[in-house]
N, CA, C and O atoms as a CHARMM CRD file, in Angstrom:
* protein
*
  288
    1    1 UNK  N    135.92600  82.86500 134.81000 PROA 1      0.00000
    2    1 UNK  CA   134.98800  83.87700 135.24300 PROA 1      0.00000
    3    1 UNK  C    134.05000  83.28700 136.30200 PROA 1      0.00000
    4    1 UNK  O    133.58000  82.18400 136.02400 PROA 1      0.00000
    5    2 UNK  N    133.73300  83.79100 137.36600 PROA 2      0.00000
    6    2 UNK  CA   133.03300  83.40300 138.39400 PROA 2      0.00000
    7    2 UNK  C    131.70700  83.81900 137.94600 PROA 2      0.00000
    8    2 UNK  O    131.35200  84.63000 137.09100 PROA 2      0.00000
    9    3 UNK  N    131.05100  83.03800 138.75900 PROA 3      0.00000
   10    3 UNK  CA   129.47600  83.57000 138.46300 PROA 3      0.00000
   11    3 UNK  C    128.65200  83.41300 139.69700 PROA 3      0.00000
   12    3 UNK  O    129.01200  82.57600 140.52500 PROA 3      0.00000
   13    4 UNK  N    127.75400  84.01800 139.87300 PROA 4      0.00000
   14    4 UNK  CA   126.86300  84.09100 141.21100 PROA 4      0.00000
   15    4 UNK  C    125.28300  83.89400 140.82700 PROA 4      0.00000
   16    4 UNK  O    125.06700  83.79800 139.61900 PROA 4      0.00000
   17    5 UNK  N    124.35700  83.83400 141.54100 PROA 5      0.00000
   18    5 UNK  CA   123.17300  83.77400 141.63300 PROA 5      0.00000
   19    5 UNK  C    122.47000  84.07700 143.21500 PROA 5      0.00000
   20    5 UNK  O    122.99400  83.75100 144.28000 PROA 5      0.00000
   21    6 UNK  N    121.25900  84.72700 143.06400 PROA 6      0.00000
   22    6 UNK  CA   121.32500  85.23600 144.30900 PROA 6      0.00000
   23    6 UNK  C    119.72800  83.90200 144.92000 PROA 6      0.00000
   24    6 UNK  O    118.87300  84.11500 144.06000 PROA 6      0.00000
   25    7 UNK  N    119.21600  82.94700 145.79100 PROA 7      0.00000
   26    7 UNK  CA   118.51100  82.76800 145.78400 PROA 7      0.00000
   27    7 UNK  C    117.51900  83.44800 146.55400 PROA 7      0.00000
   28    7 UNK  O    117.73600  84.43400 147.25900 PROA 7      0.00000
   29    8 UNK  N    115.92200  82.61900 146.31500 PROA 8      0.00000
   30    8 UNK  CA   115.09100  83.34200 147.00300 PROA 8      0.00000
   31    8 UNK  C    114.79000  83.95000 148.35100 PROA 8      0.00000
   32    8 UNK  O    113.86900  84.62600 148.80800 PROA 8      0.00000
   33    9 UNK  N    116.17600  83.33700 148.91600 PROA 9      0.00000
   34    9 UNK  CA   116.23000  83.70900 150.76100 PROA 9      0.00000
   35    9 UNK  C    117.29200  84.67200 150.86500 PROA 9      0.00000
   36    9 UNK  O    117.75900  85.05400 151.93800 PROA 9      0.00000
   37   10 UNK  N    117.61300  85.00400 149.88700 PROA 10     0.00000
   38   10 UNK  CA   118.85000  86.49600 149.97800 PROA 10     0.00000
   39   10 UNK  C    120.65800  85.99500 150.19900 PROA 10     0.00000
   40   10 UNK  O    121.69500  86.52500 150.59800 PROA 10     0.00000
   41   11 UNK  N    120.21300  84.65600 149.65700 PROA 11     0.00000
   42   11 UNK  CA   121.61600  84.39500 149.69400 PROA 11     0.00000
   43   11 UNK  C    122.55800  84.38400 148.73000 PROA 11     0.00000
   44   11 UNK  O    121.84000  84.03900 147.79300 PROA 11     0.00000
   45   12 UNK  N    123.41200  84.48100 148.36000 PROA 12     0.00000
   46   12 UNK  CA   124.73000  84.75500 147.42900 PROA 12     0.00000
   47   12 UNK  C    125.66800  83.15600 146.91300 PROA 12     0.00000
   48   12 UNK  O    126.65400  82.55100 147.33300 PROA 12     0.00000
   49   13 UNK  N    124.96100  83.03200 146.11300 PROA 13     0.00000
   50   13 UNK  CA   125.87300  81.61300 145.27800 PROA 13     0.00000
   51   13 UNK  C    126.44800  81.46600 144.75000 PROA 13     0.00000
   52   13 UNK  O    125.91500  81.52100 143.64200 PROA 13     0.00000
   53   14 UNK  N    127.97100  81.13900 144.60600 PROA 14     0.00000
   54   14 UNK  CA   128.80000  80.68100 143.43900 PROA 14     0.00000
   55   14 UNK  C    128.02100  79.45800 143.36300 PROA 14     0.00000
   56   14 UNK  O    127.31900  78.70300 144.03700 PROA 14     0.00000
   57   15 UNK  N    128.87100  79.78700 141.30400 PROA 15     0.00000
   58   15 UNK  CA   128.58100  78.89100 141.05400 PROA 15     0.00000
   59   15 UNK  C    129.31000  78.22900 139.92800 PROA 15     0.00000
   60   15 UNK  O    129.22800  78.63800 138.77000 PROA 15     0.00000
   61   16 UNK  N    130.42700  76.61500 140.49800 PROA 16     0.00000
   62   16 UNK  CA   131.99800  76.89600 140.04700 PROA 16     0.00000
   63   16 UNK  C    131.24400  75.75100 138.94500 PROA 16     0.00000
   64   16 UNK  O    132.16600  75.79000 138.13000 PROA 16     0.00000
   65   17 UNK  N    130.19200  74.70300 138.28100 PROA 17     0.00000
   66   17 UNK  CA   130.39500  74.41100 137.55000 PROA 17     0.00000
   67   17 UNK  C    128.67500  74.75000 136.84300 PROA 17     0.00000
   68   17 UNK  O    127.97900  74.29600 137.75100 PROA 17     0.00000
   69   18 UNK  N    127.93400  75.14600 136.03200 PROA 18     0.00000
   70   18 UNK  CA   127.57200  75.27000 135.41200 PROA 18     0.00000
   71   18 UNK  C    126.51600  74.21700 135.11600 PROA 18     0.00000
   72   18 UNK  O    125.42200  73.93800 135.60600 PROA 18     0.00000
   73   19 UNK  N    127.13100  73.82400 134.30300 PROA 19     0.00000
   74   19 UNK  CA   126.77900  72.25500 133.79400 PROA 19     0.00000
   75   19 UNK  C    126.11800  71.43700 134.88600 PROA 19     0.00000
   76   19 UNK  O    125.00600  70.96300 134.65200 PROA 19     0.00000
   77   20 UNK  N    126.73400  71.21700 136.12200 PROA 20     0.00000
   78   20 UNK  CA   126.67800  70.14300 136.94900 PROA 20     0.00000
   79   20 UNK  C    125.47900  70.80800 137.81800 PROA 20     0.00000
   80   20 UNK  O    124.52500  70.11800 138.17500 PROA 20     0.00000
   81   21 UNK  N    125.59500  72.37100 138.18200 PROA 21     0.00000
   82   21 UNK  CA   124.74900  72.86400 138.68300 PROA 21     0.00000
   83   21 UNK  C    123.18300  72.33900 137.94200 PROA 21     0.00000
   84   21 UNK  O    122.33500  71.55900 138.37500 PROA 21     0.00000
   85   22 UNK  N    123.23600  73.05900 136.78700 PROA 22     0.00000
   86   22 UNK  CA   121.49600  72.64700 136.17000 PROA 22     0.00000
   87   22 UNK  C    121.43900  71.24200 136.59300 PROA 22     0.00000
   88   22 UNK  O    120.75300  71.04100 137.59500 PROA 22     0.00000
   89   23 UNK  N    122.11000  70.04200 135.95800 PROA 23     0.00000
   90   23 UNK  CA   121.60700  69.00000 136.20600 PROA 23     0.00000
   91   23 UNK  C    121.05800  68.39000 137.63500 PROA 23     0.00000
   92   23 UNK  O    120.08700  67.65400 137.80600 PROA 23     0.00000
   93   24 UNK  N    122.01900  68.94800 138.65300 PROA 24     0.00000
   94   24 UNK  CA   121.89000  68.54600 140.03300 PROA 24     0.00000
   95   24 UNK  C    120.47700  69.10600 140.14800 PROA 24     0.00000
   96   24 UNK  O    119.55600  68.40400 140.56500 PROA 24     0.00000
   97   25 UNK  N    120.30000  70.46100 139.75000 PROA 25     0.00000
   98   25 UNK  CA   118.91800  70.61000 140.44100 PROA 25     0.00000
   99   25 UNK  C    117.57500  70.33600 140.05900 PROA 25     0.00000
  100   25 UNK  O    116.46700  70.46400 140.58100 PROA 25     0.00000
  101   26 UNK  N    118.20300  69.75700 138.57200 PROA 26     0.00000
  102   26 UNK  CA   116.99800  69.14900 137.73500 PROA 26     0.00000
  103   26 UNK  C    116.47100  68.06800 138.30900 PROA 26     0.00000
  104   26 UNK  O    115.25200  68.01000 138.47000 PROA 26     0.00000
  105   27 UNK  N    117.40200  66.91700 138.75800 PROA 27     0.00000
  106   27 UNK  CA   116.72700  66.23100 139.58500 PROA 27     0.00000
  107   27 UNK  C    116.39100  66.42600 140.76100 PROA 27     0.00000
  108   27 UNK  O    115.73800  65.54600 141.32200 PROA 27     0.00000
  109   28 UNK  N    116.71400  67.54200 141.41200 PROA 28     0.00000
  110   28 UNK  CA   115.99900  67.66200 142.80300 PROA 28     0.00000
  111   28 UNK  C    114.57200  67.59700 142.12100 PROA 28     0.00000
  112   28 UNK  O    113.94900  66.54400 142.25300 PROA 28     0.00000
  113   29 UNK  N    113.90200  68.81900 141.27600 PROA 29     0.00000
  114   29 UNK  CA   112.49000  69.02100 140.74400 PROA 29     0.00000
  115   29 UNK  C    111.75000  67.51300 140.47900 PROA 29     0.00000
  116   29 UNK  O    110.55000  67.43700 140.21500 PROA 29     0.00000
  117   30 UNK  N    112.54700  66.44600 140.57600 PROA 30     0.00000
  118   30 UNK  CA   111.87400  65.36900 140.62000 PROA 30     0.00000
  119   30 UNK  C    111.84300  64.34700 141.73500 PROA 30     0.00000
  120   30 UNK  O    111.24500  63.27100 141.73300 PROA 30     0.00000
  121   31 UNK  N    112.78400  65.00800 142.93200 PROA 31     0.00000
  122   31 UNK  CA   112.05800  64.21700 143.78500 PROA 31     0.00000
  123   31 UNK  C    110.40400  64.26600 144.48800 PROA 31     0.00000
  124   31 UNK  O    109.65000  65.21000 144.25100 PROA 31     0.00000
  125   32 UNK  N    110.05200  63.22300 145.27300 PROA 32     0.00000
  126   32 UNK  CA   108.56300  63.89200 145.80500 PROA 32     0.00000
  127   32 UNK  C    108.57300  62.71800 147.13300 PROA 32     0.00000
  128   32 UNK  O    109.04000  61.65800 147.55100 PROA 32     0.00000
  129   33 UNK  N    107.68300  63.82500 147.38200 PROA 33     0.00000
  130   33 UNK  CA   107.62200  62.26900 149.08300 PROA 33     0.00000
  131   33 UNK  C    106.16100  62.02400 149.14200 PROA 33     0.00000
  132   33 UNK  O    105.28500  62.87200 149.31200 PROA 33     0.00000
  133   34 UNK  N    106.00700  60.62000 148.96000 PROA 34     0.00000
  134   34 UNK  CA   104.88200  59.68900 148.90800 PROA 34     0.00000
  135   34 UNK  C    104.56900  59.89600 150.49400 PROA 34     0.00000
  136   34 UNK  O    105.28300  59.95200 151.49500 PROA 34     0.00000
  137   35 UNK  N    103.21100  59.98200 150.26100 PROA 35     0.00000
  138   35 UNK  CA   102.24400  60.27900 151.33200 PROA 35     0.00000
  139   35 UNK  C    102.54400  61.12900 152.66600 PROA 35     0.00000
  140   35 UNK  O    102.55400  60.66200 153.80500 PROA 35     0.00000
  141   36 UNK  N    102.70500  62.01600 152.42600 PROA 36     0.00000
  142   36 UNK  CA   103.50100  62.96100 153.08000 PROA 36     0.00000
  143   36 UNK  C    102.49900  63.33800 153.89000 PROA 36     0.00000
  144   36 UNK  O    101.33700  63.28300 153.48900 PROA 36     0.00000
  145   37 UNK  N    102.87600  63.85900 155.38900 PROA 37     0.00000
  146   37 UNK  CA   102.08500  64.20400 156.55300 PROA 37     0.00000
  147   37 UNK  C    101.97600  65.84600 155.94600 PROA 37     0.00000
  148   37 UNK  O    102.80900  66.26700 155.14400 PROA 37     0.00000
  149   38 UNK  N    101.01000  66.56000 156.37200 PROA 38     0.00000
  150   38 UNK  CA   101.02400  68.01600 155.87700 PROA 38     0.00000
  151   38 UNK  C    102.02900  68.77600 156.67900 PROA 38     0.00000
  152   38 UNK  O    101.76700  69.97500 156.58400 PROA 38     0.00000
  153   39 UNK  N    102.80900  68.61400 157.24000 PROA 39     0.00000
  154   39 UNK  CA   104.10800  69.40700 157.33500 PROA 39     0.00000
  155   39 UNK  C    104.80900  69.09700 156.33400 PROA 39     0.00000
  156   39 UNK  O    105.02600  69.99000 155.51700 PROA 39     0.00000
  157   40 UNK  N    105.35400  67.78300 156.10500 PROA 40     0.00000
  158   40 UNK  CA   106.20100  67.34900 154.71000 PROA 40     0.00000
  159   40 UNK  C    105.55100  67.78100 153.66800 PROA 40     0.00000
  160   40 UNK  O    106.34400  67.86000 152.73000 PROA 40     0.00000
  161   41 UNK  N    104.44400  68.11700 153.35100 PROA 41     0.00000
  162   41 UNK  CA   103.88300  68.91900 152.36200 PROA 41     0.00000
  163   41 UNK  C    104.20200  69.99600 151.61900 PROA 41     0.00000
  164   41 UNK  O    104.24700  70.31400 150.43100 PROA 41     0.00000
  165   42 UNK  N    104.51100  70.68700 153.19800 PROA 42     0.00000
  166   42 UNK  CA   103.91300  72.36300 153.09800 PROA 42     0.00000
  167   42 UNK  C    105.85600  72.51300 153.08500 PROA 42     0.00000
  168   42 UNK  O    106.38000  73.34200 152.34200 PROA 42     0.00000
  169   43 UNK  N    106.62900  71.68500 153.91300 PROA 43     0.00000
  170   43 UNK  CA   107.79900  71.34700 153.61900 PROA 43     0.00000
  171   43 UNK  C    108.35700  71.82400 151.98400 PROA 43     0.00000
  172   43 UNK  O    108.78300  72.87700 151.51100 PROA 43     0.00000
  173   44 UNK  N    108.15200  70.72600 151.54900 PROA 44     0.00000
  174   44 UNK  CA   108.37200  70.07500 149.87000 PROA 44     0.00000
  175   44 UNK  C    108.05300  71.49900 148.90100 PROA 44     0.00000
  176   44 UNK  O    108.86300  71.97500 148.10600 PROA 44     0.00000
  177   45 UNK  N    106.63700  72.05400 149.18700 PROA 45     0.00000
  178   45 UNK  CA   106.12500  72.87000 148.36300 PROA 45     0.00000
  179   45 UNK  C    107.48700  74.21000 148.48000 PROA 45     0.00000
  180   45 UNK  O    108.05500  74.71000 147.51000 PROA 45     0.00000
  181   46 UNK  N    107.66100  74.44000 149.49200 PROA 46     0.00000
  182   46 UNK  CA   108.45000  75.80500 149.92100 PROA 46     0.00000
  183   46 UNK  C    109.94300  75.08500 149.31200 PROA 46     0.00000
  184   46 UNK  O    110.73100  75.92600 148.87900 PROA 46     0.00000
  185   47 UNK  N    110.34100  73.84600 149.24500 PROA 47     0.00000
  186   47 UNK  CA   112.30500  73.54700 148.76500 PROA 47     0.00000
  187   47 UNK  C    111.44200  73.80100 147.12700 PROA 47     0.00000
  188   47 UNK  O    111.65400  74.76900 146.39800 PROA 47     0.00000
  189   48 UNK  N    110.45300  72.66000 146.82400 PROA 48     0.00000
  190   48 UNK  CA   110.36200  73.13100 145.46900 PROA 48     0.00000
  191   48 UNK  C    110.16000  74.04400 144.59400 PROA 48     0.00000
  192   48 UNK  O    110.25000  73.95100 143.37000 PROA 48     0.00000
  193   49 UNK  N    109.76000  75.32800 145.51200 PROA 49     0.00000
  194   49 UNK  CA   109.31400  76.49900 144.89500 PROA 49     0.00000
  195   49 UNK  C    111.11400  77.36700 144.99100 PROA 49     0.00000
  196   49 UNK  O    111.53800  78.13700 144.12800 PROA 49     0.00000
  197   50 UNK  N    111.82300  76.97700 146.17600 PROA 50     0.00000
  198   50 UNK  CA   113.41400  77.32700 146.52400 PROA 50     0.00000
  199   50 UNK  C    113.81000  76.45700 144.81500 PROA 50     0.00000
  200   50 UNK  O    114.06800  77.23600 143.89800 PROA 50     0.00000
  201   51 UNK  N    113.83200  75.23900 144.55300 PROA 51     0.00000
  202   51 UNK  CA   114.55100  74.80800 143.54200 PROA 51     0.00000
  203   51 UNK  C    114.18600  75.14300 142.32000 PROA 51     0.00000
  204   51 UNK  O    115.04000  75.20500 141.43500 PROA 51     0.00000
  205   52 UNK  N    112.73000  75.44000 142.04000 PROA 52     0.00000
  206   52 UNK  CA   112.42300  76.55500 140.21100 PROA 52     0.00000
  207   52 UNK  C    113.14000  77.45300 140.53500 PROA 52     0.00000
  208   52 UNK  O    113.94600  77.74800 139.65300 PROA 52     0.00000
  209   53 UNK  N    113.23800  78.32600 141.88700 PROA 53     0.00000
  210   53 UNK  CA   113.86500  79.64300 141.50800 PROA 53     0.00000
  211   53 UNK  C    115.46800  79.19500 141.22100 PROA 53     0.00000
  212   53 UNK  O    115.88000  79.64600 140.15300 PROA 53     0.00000
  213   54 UNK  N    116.09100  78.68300 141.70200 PROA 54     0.00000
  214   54 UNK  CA   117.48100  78.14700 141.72900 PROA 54     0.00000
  215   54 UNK  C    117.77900  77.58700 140.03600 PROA 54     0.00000
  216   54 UNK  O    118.68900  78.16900 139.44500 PROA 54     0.00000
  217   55 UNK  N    117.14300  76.65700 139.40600 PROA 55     0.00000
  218   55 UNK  CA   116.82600  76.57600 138.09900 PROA 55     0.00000
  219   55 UNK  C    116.54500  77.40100 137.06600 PROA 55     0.00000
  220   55 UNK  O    117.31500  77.44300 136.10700 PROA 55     0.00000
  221   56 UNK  N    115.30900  78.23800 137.11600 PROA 56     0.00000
  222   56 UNK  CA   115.15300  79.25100 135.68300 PROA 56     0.00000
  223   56 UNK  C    117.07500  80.56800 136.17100 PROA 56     0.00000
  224   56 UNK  O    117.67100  81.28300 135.36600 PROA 56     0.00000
  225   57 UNK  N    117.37000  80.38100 137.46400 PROA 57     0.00000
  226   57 UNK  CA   118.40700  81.42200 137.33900 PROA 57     0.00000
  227   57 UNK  C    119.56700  80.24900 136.99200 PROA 57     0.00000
  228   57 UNK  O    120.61200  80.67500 137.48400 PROA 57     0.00000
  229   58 UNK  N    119.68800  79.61700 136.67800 PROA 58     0.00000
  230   58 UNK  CA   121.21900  78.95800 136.67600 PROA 58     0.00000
  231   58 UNK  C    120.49800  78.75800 134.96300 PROA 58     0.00000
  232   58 UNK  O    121.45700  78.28800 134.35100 PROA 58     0.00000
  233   59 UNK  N    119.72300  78.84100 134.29000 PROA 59     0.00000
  234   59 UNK  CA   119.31800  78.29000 132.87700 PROA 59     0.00000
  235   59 UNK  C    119.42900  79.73100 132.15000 PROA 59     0.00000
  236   59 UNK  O    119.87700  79.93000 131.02100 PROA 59     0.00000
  237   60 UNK  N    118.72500  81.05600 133.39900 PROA 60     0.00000
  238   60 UNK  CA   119.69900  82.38200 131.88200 PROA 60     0.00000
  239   60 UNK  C    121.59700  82.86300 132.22800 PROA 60     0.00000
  240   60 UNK  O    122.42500  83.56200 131.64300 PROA 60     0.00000
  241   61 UNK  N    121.58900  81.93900 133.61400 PROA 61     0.00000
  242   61 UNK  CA   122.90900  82.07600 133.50700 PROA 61     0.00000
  243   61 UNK  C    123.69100  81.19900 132.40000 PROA 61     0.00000
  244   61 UNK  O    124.87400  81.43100 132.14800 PROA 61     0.00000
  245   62 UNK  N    123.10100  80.37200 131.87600 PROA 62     0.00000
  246   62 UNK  CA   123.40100  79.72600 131.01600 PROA 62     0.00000
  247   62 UNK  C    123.42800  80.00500 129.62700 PROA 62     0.00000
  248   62 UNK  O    124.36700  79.88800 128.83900 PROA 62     0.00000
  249   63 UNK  N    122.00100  80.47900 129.39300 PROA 63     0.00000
  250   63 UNK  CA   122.06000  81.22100 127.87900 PROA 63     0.00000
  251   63 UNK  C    122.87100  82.38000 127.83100 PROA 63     0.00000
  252   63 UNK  O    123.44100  82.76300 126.81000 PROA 63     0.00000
  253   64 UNK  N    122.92500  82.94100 128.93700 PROA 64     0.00000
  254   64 UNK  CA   124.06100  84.39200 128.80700 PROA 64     0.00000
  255   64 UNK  C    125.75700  84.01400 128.49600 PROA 64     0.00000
  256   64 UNK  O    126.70800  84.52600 127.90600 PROA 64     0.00000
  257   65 UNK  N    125.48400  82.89700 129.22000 PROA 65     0.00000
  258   65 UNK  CA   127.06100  82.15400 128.61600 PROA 65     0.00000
  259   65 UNK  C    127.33900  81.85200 127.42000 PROA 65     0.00000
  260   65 UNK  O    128.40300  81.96400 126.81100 PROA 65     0.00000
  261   66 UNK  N    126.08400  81.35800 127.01300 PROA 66     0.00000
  262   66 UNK  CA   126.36500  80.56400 125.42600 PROA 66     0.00000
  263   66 UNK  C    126.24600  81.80500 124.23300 PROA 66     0.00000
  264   66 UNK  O    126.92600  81.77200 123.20700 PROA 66     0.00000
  265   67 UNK  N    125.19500  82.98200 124.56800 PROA 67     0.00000
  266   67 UNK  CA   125.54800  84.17000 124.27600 PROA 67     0.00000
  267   67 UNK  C    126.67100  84.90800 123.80600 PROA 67     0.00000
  268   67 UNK  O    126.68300  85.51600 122.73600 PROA 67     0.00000
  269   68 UNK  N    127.73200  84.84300 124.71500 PROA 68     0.00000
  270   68 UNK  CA   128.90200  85.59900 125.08400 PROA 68     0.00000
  271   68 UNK  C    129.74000  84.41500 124.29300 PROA 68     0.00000
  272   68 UNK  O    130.77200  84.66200 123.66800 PROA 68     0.00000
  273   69 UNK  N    129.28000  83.36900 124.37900 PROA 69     0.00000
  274   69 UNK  CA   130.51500  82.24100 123.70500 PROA 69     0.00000
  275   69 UNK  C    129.85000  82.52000 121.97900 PROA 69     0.00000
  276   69 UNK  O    130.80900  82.88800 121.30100 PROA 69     0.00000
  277   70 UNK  N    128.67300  82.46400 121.18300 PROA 70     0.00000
  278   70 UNK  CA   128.50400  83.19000 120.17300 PROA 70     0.00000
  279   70 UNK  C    129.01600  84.79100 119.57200 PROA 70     0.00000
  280   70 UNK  O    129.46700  85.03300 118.45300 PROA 70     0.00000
  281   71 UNK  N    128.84000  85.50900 120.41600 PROA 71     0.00000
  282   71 UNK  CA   129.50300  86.57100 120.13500 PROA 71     0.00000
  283   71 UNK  C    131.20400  86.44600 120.16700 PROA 71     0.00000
  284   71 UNK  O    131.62900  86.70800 119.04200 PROA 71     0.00000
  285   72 UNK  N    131.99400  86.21400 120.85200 PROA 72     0.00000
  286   72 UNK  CA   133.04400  85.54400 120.52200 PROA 72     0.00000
  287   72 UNK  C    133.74400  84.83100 118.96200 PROA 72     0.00000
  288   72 UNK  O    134.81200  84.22000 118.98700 PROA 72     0.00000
C-alpha cells in the first residue's frame, strides 16, 4: 500500500519506507548550527518548522498503520 503525505509547501510525498522515514527525520530535529549569522537562523527556524510538520504527519501515518494492523 502506498502512502503519501502532503508537506507544508504543497507538495505530495511518497512515502516507500515508514520506519526509515520517522527516523531520518528525527534526526534532522536535532541538527543545529552553532553560531549562526541571522540568515542561517531565520534559515534553520523555517527547515525546522518544514521538519515538525514532516514528523507529527509521518507519526499518525504511523499509528493509522499500526491501527489497521490491530484491527486485522
Amino acid at each position: 500500500m502506498k502512502r503519501y503525505i502532503v508537506d507544508n509547501e504543497g507538495n505530495l510525498l511518497e512515502v516507500t519506507d515508514l520506519k526509515a522515514a520517522i527516523f531520518q527525520v528525527a534526526m534532522y530535529l536535532t541538527y543545529e548550527i552553532k553560531n549562526p549569522t541571522k540568515e542561517e537562523e531565520a534559515f534553520h527556524k523555517k527547515r525546522l518548522s518544514y521538519w515538525k510538520d514532516i514528523y507529527s504527519k509521518l507519526v499518525i501515518l504511523k499509528q493509522d498503520a499500526d491501527k489497521a494492523t490491530a484491527i486485522n
